[in-house]
LUMVOMAR-163310 format. One record per residue: residue number from 1; x, z, y of N, C-alpha, C, O in turn; chain. Coordinates in steps of 0.001 Angstrom, whole numbers. Last residue first. Example, Ala and Ser with C-alpha at 12.3 -4.5 7.8 and 13.67 -1.06 7.14 Angstrom:
2
PT    n     n_c1     n_c3     n_c2    ca_c1    ca_c3    ca_c2     c_c1     c_c3     c_c2     o_c1     o_c3     o_c2  chain
PT    2    12850     7080    -2250    13670     7140    -1060    12900     7870       30    13409     8039     1138      A
PT    1    13190     7800    -5690    12300     7800    -4500    13200     7800    -3300    14236     8465    -3319      A
//
This chain:
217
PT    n     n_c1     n_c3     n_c2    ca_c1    ca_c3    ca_c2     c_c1     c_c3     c_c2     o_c1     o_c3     o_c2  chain
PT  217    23728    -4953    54606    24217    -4201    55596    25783    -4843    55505    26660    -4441    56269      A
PT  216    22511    -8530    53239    22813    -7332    52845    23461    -6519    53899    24086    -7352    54554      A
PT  215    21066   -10801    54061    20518    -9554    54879    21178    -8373    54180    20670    -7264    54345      A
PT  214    22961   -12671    52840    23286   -12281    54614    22483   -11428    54977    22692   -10965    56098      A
PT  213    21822   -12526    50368    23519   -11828    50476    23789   -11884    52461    24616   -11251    53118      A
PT  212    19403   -13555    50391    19758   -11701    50027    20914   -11287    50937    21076   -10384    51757      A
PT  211    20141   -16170    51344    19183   -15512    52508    19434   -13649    51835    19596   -12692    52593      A
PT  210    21990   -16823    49763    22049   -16968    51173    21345   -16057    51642    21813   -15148    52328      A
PT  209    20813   -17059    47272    21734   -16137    47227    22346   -16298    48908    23387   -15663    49079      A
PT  208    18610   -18701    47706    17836   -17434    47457    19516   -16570    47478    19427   -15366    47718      A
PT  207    20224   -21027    48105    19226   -20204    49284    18655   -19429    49323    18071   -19033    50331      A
PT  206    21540   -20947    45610    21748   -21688    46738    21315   -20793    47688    22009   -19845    48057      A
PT  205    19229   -21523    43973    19951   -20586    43681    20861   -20584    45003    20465   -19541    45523      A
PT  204    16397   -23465    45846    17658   -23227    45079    18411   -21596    44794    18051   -20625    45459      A
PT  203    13058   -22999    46154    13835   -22720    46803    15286   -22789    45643    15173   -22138    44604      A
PT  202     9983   -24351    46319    10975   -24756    45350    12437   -24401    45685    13218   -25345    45568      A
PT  201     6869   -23609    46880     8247   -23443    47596     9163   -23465    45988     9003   -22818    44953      A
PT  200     4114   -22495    45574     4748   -24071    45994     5895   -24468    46697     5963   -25619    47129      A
PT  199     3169   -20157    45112     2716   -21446    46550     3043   -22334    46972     2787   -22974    47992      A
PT  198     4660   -19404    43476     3323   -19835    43065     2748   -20360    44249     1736   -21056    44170      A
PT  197     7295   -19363    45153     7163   -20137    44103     5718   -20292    43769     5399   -21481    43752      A
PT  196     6133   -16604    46761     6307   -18185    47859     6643   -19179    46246     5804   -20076    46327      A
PT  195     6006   -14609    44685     4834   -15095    45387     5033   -16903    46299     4315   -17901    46354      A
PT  194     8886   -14776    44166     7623   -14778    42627     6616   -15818    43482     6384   -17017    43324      A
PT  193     9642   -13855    46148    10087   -14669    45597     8968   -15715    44822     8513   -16853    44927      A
PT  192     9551   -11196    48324     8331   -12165    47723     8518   -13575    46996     7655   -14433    47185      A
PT  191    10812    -9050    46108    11102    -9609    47785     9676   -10619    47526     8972   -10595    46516      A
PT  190    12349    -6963    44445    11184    -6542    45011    10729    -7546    46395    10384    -7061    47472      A
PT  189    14141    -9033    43554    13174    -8250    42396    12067    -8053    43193    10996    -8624    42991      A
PT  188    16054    -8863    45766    15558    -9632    45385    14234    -9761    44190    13488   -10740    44193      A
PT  187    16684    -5778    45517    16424    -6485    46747    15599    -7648    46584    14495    -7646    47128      A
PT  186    17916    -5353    42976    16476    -4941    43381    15826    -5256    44457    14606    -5120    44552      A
PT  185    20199    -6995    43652    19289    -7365    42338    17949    -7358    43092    17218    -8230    43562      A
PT  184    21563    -5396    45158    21070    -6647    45506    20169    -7266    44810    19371    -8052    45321      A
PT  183    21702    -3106    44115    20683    -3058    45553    20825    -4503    45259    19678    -4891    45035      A
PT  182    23736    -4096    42334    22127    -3823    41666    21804    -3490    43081    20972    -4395    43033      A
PT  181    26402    -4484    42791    25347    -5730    43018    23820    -5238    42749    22853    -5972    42954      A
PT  180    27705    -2082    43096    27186    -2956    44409    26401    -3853    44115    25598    -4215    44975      A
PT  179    27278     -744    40728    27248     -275    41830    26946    -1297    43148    26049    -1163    43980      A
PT  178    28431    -2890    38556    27112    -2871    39120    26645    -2069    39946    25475    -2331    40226      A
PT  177    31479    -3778    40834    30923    -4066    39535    29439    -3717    39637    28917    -4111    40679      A
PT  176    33480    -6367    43089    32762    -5017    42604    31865    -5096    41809    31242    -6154    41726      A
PT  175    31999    -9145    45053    32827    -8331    44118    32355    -7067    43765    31222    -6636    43980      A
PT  174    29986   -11823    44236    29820   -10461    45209    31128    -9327    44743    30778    -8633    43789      A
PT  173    30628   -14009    42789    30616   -14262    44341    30811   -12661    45026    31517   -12354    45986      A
PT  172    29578   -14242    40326    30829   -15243    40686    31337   -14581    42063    32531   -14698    42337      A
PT  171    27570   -12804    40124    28381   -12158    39176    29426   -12842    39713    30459   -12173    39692      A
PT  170    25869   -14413    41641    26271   -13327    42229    27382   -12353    41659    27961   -11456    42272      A
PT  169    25437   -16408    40469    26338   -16697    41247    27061   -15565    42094    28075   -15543    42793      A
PT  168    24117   -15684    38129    25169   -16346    38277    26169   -16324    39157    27377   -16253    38931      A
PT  167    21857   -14777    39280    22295   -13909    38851    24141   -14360    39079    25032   -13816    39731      A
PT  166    20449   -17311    40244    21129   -16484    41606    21768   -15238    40501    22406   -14495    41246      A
PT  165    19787   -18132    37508    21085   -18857    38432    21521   -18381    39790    22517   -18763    40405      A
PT  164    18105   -16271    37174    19182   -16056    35659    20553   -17028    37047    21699   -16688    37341      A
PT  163    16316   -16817    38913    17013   -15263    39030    17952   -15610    38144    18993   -15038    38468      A
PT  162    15437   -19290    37683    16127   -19028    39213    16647   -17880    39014    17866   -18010    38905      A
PT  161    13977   -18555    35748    15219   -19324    36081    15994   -18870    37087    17014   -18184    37155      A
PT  160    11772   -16340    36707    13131   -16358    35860    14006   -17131    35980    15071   -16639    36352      A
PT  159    10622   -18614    38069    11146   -17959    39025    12407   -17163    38176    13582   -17169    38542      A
PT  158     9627   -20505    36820    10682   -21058    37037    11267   -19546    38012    12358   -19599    38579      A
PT  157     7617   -18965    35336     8908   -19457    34031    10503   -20508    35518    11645   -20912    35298      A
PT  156     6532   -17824    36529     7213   -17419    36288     7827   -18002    35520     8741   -17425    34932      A
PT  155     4191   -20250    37100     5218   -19856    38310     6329   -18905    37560     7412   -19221    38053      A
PT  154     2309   -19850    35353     3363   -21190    35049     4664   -20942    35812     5806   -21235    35460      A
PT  153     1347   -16663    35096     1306   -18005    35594     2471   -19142    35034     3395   -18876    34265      A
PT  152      609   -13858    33400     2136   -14643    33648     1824   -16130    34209     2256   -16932    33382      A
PT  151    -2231   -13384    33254    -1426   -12373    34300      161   -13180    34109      911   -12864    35033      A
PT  150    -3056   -14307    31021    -3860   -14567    32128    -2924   -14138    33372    -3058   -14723    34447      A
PT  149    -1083   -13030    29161    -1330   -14578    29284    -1713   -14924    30828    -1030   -15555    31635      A
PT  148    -2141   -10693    29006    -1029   -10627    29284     -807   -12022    30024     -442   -12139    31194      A
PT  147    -4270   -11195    27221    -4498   -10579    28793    -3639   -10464    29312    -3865   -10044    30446      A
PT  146    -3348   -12109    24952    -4365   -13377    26307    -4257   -12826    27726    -4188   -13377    28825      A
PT  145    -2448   -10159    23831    -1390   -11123    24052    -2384   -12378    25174    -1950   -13245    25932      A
PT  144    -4222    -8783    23368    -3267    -8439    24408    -2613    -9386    25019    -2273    -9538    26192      A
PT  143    -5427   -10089    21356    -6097    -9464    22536    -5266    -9511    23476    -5471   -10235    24450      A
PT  142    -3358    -9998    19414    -3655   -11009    19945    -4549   -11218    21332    -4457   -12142    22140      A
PT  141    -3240    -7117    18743    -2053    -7691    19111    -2732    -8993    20022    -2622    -8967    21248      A
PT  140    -6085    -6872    17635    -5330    -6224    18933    -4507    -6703    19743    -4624    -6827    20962      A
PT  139    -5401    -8428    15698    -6547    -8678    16286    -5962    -7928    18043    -5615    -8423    19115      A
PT  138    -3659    -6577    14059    -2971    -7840    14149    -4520    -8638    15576    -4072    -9515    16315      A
PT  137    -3134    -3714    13487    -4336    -4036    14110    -3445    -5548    14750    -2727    -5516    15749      A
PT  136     -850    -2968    12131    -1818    -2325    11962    -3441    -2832    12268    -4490    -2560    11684      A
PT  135     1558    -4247    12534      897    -4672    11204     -578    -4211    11077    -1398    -4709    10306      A
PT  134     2557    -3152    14433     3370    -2697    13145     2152    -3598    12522     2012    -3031    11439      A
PT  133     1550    -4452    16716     1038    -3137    16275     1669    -2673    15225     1312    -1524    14963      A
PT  132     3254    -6350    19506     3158    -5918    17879     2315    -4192    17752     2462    -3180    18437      A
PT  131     4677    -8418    21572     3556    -7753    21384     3006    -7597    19901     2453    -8486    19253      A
PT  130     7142    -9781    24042     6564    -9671    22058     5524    -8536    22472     5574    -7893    23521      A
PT  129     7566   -12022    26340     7191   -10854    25861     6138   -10755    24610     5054   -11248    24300      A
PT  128    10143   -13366    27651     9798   -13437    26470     9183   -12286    26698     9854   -11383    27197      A
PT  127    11774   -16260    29590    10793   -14871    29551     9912   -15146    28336     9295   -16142    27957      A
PT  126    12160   -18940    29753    13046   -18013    28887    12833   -16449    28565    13369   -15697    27751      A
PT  125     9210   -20040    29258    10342   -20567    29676    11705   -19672    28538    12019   -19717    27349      A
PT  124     7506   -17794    28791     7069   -18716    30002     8221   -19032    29814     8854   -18097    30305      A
PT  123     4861   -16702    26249     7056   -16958    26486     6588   -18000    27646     5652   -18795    27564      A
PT  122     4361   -14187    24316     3992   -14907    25122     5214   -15708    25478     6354   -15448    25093      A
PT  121     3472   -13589    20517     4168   -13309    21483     4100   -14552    22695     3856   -15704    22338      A
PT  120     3261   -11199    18328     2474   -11999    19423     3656   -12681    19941     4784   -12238    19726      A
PT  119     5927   -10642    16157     4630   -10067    16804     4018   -11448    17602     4413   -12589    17359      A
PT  118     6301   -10359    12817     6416   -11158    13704     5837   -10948    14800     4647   -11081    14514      A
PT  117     8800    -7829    10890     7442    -8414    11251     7662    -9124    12255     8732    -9016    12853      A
PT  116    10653    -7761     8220    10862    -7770    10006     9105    -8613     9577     8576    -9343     8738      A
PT  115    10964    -7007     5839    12135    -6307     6570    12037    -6487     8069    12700    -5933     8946      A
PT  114     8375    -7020     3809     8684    -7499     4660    10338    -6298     5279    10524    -5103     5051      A
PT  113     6684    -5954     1766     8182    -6678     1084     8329    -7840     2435     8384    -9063     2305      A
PT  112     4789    -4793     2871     5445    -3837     2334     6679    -4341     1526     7459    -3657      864      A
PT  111     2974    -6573     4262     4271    -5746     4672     5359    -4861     3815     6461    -4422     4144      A
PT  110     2325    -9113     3796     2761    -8347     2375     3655    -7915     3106     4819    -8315     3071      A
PT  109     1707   -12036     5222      514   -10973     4868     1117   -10125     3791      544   -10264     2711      A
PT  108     4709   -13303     4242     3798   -13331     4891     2089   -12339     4562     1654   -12204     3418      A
PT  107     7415   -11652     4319     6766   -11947     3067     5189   -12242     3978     4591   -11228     4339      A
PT  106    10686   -11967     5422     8872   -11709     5840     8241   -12257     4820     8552   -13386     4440      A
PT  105    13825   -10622     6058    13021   -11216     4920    11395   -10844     5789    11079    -9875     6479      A
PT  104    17121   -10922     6157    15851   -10588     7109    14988   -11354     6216    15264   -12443     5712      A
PT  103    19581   -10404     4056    18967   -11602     4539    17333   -10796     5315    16618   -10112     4583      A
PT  102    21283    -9942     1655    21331    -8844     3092    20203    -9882     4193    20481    -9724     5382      A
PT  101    20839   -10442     -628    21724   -10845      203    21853   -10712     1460    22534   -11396     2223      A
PT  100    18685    -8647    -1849    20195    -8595    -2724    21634    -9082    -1373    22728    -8560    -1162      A
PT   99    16750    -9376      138    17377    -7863     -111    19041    -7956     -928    20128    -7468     -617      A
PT   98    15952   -11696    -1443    16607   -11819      488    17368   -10457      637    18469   -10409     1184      A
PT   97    15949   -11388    -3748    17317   -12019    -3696    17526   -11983    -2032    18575   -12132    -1406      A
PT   96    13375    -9751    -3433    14335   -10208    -4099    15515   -10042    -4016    16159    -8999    -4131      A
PT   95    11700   -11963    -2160    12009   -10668    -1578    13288   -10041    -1901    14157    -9788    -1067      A
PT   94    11285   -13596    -4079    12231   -13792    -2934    12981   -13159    -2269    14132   -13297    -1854      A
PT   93    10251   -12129    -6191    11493   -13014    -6495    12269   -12885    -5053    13356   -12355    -4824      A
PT   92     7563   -11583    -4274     8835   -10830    -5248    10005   -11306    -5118    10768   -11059    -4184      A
PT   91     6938   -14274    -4410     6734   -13626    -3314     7817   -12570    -3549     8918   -12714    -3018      A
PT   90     6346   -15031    -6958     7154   -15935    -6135     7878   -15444    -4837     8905   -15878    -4315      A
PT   89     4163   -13355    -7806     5432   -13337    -8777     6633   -14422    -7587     7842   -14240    -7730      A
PT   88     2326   -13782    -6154     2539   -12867    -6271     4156   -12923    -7035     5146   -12405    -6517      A
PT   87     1379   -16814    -4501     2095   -16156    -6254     2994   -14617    -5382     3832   -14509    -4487      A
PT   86     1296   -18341    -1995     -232   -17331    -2428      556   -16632    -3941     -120   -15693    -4362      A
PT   85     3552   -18399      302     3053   -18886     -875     2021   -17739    -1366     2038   -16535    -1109      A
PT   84     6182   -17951     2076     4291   -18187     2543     3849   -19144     1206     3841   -20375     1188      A
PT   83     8881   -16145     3163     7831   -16499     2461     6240   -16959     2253     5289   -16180     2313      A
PT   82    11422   -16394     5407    10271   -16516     5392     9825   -17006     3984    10247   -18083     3562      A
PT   81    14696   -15569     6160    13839   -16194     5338    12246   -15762     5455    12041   -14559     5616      A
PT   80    17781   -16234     7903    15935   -15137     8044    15289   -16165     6950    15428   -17387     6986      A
PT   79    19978   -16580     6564    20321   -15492     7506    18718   -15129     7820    18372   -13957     7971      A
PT   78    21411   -18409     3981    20310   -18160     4796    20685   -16739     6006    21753   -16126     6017      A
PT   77    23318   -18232     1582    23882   -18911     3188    22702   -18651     4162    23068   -18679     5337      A
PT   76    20979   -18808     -290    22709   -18658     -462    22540   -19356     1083    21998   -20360     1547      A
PT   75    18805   -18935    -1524    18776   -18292      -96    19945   -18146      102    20179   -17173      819      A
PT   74    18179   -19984    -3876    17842   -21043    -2699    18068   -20105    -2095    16950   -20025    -1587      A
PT   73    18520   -17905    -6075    19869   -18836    -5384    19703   -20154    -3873    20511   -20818    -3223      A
PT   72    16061   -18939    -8382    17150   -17779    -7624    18151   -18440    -7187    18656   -19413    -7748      A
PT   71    13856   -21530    -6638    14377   -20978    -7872    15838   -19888    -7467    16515   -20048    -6451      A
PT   70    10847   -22675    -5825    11616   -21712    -5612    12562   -21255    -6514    12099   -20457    -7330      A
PT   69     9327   -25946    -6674     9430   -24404    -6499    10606   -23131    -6004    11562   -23848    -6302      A
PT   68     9814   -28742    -4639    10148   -28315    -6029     9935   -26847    -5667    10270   -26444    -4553      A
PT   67    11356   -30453    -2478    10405   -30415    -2631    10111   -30382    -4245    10111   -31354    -5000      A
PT   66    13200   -29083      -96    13539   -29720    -1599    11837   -29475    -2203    11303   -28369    -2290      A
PT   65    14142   -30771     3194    13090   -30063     2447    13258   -30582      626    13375   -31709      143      A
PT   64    15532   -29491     6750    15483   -29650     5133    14219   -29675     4115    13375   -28780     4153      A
PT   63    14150   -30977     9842    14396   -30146     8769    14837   -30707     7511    14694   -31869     7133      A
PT   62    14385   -33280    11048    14223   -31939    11748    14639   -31076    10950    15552   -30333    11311      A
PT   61    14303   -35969     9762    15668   -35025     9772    15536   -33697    10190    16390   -32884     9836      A
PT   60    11810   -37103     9818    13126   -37319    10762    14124   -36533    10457    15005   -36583    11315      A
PT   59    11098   -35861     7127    11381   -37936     7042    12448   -37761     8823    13579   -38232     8936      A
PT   58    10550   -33798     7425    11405   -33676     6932    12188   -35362     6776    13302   -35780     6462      A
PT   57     8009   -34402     9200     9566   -32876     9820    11022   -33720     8566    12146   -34069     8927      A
PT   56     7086   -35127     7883     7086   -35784     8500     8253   -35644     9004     9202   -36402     9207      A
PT   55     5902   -32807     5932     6896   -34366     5291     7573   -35226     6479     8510   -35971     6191      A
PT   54     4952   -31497     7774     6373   -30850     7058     7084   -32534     6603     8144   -33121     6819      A
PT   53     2438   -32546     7957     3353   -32556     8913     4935   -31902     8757     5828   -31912     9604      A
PT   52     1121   -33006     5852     1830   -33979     6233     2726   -33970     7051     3623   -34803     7180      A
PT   51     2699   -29935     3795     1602   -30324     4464     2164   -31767     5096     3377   -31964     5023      A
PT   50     3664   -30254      466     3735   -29704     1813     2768   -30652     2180     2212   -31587     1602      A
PT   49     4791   -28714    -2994     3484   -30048    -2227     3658   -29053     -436     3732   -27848     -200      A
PT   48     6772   -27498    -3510     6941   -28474    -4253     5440   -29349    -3724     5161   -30485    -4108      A
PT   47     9320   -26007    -1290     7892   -26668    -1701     7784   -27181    -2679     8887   -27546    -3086      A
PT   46    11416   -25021      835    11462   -25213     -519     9898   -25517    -1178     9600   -24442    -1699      A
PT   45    12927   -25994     3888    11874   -25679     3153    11927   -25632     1960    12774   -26464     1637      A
PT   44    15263   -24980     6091    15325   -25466     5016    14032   -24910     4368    13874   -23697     4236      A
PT   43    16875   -25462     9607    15810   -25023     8894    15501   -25611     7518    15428   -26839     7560      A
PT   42    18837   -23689    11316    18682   -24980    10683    17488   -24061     9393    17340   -22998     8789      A
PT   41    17276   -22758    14994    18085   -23023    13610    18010   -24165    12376    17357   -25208    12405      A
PT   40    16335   -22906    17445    17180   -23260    17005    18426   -23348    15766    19596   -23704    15625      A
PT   39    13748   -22427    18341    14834   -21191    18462    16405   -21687    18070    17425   -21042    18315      A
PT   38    11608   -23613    17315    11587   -23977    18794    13223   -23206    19329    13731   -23395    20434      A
PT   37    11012   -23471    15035    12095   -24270    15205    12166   -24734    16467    12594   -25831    16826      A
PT   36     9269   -21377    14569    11182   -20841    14036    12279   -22659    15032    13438   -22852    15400      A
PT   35     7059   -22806    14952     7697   -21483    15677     9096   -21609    15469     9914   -21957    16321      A
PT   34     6990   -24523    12953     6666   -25045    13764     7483   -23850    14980     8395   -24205    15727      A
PT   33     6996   -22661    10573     8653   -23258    10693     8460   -24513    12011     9364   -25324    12211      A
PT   32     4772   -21385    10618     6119   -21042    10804     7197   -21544    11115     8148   -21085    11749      A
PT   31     2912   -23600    10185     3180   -23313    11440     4358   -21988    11943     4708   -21686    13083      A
PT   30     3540   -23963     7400     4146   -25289     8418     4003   -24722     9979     4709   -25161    10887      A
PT   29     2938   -21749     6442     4562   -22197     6208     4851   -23464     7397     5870   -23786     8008      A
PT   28      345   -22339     6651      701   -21136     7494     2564   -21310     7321     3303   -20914     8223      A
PT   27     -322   -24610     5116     -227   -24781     6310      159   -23103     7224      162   -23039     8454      A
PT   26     2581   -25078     2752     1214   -24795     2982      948   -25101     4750     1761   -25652     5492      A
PT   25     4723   -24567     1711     4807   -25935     2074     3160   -25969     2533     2627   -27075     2612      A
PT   24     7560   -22524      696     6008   -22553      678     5948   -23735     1736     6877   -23928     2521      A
PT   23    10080   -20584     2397     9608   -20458      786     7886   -20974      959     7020   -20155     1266      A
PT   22    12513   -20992     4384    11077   -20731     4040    10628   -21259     2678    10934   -22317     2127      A
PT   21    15391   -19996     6109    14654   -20654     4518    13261   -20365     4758    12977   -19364     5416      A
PT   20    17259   -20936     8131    16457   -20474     7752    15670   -21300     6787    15393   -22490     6639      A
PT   19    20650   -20746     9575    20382   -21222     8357    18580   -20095     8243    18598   -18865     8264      A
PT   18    21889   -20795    12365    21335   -19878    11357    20376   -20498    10466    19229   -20697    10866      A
PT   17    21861   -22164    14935    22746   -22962    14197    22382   -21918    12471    22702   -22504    11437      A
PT   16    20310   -19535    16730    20503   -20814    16931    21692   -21255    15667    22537   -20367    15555      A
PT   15    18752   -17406    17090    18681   -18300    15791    19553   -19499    15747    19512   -20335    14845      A
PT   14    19184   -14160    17873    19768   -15735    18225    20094   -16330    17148    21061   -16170    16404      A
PT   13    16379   -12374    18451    17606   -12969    17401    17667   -14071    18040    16815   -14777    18580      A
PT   12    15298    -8988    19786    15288   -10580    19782    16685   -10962    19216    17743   -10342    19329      A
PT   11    13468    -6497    18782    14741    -6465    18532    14194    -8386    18985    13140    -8924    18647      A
PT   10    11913    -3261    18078    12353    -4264    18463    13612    -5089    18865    14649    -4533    19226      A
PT    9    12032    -1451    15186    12797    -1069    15937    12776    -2812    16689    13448    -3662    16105      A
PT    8     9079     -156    13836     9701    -1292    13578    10656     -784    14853    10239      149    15539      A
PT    7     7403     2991    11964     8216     2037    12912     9109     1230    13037    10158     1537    12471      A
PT    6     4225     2970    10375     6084     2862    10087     6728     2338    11318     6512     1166    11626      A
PT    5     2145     2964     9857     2795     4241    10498     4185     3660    11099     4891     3963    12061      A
PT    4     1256     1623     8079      985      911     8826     1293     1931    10187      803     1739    11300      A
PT    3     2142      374     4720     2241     2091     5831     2325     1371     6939     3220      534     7056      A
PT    2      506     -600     2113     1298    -1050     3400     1222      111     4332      162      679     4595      A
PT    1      845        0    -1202        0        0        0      879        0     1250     1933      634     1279      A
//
């Protein structure tokens, strides 16, 4: 029985060039590896019937796919594996050998031979916010995740930018370590940035590190 107590310790992964396996060719496997492959890894299916859009994945190259059951040893070299097959006995196995090989493992709907759950999650660009109940109330999660939705506009995905490239320049430009640059941070954090971008001002890294760094004392 799934302990729906249990605490998960959050956490974001850099998938990028990481070997991921998925076990299952269904349509909840195809919208996994629709997710997983926005992150950048290499991605390898094991199936023996997939959906059209996996075949399709797999006719350009996007992905790997051995189209055949699961057998011990498809997770050599993997780093997150995903399971999404209805066999109980398949589901195991995987679990398995992802444990034997130190491998982040999700057994889809089967917390209890999961090592990482998946949460909600919203993403404007490079802003990321996850949203998880442990498993408990997956309905909840998704609730949240709209009302959260309604409240991040399109405008923040470029205003993050921007802060990540006035961050840049300020790590290049302002000396001294985070004693001096965080008033500047928070300067800019608390300024109306956010607001003149959702009105349509397209200001550079450039002119947002001009206009802080000459009203600094």
């Amino acid at each position: 029985m799934a302990d729906y107590t249990k605490p998960y310790y959050p956490v974001f992964l850099d998938l990028t060039g990481r070997r991921a396996v998925i076990v299952g060719g269904g349509s909840v496997a195809e919208r996994k590896v629709t997710t997983l492959a926005e992150y950048g890894p290499r991605i390898r299916v094991i199936a023996p019937e997939c959906t059209p859009a996996l075949l399709e994945l797999a006719a350009s190259g996007s992905i790997e796919l051995e189209q055949r059951g699961y057998i011990r040893g498809d997770l050599d070299g993997a780093f997150i594996v995903v399971c999404a097959t209805d066999s109980e006995e398949v589901n195991r196995a995987v679990h398995a050998e992802a444990e034997e090989r130190g491998c982040i493992v999700n057994v889809v709907d089967v917390p209890e031979l999961c090592s990482f759950i998946v949460p909600s999650i919203v993403r404007r660009g490079t802003l990321s916010v996850a949203i998880s109940t442990g498993g408990a109330a997956p309905t909840v999660a998704k609730r949240l995740r709209r009302h959260v939705q309604k409240h991040l506009g399109p405008e923040w995905e470029a205003y993050v930018t921007l802060l990540g490239e006035v961050r840049t320049l300020v790590m290049e430009r302002v000396p001294g370590g985070e004693a001096e640059r965080k008033p500047l941070f928070e300067a800019i954090a608390d300024s109306d940035l956010l607001a003149r971008i959702a009105d349509g001002a397209c200001p550079t890294a450039e002119e947002v590190y001009a206009e802080f760094v000459g009203e600094r004392p």
